[in-house]
C-alpha positions as a printed NumPy array, in Angstrom:
array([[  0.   ,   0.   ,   0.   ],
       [  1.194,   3.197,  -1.009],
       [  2.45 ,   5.341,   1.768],
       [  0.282,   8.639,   2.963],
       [  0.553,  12.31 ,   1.97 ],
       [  0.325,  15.071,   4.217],
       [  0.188,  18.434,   3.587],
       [  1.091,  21.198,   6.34 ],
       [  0.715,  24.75 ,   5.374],
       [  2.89 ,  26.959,   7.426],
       [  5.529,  24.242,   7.61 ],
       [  8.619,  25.848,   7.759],
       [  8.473,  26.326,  11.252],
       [  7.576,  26.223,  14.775],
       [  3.992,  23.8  ,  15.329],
       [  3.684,  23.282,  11.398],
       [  7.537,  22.046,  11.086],
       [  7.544,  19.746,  14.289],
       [  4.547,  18.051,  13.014],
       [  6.437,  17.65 ,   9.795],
       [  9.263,  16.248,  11.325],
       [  6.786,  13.931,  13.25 ],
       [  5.078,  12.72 ,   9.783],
       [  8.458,  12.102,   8.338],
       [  9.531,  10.028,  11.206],
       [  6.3  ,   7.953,  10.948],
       [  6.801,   7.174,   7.395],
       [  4.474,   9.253,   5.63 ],
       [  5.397,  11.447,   1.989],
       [  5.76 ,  15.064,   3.362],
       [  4.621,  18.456,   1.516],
       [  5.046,  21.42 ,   3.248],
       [  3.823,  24.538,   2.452],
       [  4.924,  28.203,   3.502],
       [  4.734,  31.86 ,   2.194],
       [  8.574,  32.272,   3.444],
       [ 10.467,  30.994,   0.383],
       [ 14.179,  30.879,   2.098],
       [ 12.635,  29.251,   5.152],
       [ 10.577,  26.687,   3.32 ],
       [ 13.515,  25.684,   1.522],
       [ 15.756,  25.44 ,   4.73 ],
       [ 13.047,  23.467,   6.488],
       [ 12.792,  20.819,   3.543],
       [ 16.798,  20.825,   3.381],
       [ 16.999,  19.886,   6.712],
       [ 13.94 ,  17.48 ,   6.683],
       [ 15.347,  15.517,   3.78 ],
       [ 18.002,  14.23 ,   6.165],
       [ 15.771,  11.693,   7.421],
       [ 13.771,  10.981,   4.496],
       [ 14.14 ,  11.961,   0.588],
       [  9.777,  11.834,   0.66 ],
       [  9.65 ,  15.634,   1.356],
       [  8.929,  18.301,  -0.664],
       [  7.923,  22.214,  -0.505],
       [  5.514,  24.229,  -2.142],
       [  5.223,  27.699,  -1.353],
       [  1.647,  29.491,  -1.52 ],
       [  0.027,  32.691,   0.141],
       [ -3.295,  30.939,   1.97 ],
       [ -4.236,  34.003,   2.012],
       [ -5.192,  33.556,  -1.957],
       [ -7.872,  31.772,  -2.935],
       [ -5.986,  30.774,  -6.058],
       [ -2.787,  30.042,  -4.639],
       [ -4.65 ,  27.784,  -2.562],
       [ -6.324,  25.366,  -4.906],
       [ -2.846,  25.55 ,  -6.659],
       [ -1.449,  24.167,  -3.809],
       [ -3.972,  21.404,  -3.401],
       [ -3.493,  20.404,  -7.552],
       [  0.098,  20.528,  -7.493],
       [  0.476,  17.914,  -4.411],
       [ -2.245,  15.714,  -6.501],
       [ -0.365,  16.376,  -8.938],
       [  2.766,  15.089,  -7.655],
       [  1.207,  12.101,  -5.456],
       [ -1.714,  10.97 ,  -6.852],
       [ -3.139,  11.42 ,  -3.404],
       [ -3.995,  13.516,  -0.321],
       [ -4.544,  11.636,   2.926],
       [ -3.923,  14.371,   5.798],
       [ -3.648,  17.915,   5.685],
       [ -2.729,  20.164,   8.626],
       [ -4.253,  23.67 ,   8.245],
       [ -1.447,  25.439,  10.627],
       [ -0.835,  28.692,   8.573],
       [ -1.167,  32.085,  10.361],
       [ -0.068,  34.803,  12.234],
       [ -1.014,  36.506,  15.856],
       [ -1.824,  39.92 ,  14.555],
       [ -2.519,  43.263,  16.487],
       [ -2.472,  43.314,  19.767],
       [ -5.151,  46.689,  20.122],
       [ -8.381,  47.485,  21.057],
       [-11.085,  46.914,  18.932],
       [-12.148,  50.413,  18.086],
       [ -8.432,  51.2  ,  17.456],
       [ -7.738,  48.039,  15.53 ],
       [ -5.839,  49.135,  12.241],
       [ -8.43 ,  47.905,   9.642],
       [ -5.579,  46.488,   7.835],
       [ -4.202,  44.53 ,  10.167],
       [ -7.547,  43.217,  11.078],
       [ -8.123,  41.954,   7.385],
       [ -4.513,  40.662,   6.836],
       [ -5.212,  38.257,  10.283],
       [ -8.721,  37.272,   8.948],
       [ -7.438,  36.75 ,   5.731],
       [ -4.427,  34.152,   6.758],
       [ -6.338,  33.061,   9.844],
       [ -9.572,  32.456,   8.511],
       [ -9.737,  32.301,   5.111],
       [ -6.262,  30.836,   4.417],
       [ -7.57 ,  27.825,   6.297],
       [-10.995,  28.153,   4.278],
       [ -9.321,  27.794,   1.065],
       [ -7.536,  25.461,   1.812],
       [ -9.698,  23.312,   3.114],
       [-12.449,  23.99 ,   0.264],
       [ -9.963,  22.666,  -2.27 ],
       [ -8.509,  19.688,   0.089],
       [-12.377,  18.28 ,   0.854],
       [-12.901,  18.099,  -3.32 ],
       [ -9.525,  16.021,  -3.33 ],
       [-10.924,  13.634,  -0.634],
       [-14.313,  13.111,  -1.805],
       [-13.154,  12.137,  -5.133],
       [-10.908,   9.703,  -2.763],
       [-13.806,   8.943,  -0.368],
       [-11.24 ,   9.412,   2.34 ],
       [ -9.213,  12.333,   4.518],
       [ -8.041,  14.01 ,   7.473],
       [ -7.679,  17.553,   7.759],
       [ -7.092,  19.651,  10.997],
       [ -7.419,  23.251,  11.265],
       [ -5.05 ,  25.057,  13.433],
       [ -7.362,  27.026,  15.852],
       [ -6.415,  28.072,  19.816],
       [ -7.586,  28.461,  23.147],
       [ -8.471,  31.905,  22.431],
       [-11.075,  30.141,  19.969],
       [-12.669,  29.074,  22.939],
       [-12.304,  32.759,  25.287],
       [-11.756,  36.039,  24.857],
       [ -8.094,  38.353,  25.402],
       [ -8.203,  41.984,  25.318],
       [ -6.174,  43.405,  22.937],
       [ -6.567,  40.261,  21.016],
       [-10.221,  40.686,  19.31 ],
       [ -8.763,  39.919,  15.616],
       [ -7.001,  37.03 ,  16.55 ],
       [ -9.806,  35.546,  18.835],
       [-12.261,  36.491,  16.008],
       [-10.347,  34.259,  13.401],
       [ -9.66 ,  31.35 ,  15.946],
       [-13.894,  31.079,  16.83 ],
       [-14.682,  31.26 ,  13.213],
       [-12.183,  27.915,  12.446],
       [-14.082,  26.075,  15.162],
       [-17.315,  26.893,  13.962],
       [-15.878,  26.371,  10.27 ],
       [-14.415,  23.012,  11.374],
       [-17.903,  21.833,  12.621],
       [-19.728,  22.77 ,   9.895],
       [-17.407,  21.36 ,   7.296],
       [-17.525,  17.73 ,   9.573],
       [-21.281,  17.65 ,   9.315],
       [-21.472,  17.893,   5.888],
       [-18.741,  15.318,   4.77 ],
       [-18.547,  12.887,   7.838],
       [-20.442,  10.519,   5.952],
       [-18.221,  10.775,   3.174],
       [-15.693,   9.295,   4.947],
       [-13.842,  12.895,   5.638],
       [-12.635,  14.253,   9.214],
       [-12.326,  17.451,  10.298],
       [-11.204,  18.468,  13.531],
       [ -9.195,  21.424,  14.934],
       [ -6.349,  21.518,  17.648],
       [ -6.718,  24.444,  20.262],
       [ -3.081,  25.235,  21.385],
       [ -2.288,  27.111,  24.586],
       [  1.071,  28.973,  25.228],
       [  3.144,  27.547,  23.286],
       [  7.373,  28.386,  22.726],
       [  7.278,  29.077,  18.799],
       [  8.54 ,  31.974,  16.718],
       [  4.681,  32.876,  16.776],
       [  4.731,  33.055,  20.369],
       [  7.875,  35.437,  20.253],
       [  6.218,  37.609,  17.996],
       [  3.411,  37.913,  20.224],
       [  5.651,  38.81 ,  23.124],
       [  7.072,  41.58 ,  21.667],
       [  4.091,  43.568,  22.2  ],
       [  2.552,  41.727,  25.241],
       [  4.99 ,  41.877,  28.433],
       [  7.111,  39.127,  29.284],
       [  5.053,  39.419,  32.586],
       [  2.101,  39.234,  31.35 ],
       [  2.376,  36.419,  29.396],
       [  4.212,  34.169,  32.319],
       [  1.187,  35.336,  34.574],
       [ -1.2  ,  33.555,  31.872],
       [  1.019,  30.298,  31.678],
       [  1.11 ,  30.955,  35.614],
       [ -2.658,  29.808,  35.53 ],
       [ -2.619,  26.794,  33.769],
       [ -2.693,  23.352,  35.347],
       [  0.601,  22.382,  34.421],
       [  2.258,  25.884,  34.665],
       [  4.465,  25.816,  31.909],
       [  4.43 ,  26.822,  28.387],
       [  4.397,  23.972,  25.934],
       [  6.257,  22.357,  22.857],
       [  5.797,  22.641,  18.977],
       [  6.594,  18.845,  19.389],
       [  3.404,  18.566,  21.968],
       [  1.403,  20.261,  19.309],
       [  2.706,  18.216,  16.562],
       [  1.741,  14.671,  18.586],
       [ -1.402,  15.328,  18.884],
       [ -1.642,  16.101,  15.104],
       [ -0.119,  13.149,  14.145],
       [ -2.403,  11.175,  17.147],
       [ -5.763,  12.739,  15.54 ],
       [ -5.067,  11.936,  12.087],
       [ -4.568,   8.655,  13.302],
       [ -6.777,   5.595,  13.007],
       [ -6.828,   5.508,  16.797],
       [ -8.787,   8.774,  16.522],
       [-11.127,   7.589,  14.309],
       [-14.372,   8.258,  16.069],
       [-13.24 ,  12.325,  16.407],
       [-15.238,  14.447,  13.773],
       [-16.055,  17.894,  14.334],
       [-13.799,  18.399,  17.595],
       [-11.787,  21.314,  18.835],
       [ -9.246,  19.35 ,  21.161],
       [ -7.548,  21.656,  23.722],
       [ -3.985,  21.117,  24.135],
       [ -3.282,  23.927,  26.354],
       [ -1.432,  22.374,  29.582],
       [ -4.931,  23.393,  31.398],
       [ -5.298,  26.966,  30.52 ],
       [ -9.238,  26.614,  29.989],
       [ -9.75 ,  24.67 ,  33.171],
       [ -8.706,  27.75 ,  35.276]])
């Protein structure tokens, strides 16, 4: 039996290159996608030391077009598309909402939401012509809350959950999954970006109320990717899983 495919946009780094990394080490054919060019390339340079099944695409999610390109190019290439991880996107602007830059606000919809939607409008034709699939969108804890400051990002992260649970109802019985990962504090470039407009302090205080009082792993993240596109996870459809060390049980 031919081996998987698995496609994870923003894969040149942080959550979406550890889960890479994990895919590669379970076997699977590997196409990662990112709008960074130089990183992309550097990420599938590096991952091709452990297995010559990986290749990179770059595409803008944030383009409809450069979406479904992405999606014919791995068919393309493979023949097939078995998992893909959603992942690309960005933290944007930490401001209130009535001073929100407008253009910030549409840039983090755009890669947030949308990248994710295009993606995944293009992925579910692939699979129904298959009669099989996986995807998982990359959503967050603040999917599930509120943060001040944070109104774009938490309006992006609600919509993929309520995106993710739409999209399972209507091609479950097709044979398709579609669940989304809710990450908590997590140590990725992301993260860093975020911090250097949110205090140091502020941040630790939020980890500070979490059950396990720590901030977590791109490689935590990336298990529990590779665990729910599993066949052991085979009854999840329509899920937002929190893997947030606790956060939302404070």
């Amino acid at each position: 039996m031919e081996r998987q495919v698995v496609l994870i946009t923003g894969g040149a780094s942080g959550i979406g290159y550890a889960a890479a990394s994990a895919w590669v080490r379970n076997g699977l054919r590997v196409v990662i996608s990112d709008i960074n060019v130089k990183a992309g390339e550097a990420a599938e340079h590096a991952l091709r030391a452990e297995s010559a099944d990986v290749r990179f695409i770059p595409a803008d999610v944030s383009s409809s077009s450069a979406c479904a390109g992405l999606i014919a190019e791995v068919m393309s290439r493979h023949g097939r598309l078995d998992i893909a991880f959603n992942n690309a996107g960005i933290a944007g602007p930490a401001a209130k909402v009535a001073d929100c830059p407008m253009d910030e606000w549409r840039r983090t919809i755009d890669i947030n939401l949308f990248g994710i939607y295009y993606c995944l409008a293009a992925e579910l034709k692939a699979f129904t012509a298959q009669g099989h699939g996986v995807a998982i969108n990359m959503a967050s804890v603040y999917g599930k809350r509120g943060v001040a400051g944070g109104s774009a990002y938490c309006a992006s992260k609600h919509a993929v959950i309520g995106l993710t649970k739409s999209a399972a109802l209507e091609y479950g019985k097709k044979g398709i999954r579609i669940n989304a990962l809710c990450p908590g504090f997590i140590e990725t470039p992301l993260t860093r970006g975020i911090d250097s407009t949110v205090p140091t302090s502020t941040m630790d205080a939020l980890v500070a109320r979490s059950a396990n009082r720590r901030y977590g792993s791109a490689d935590e993240i990336a298990q529990a990717a590779v665990w729910l596109a599993s066949d052991g996870a085979a009854y999840l459809n329509g899920t937002a899983i929190d893997v947030d060390g606790g956060f939302l049980a404070a």
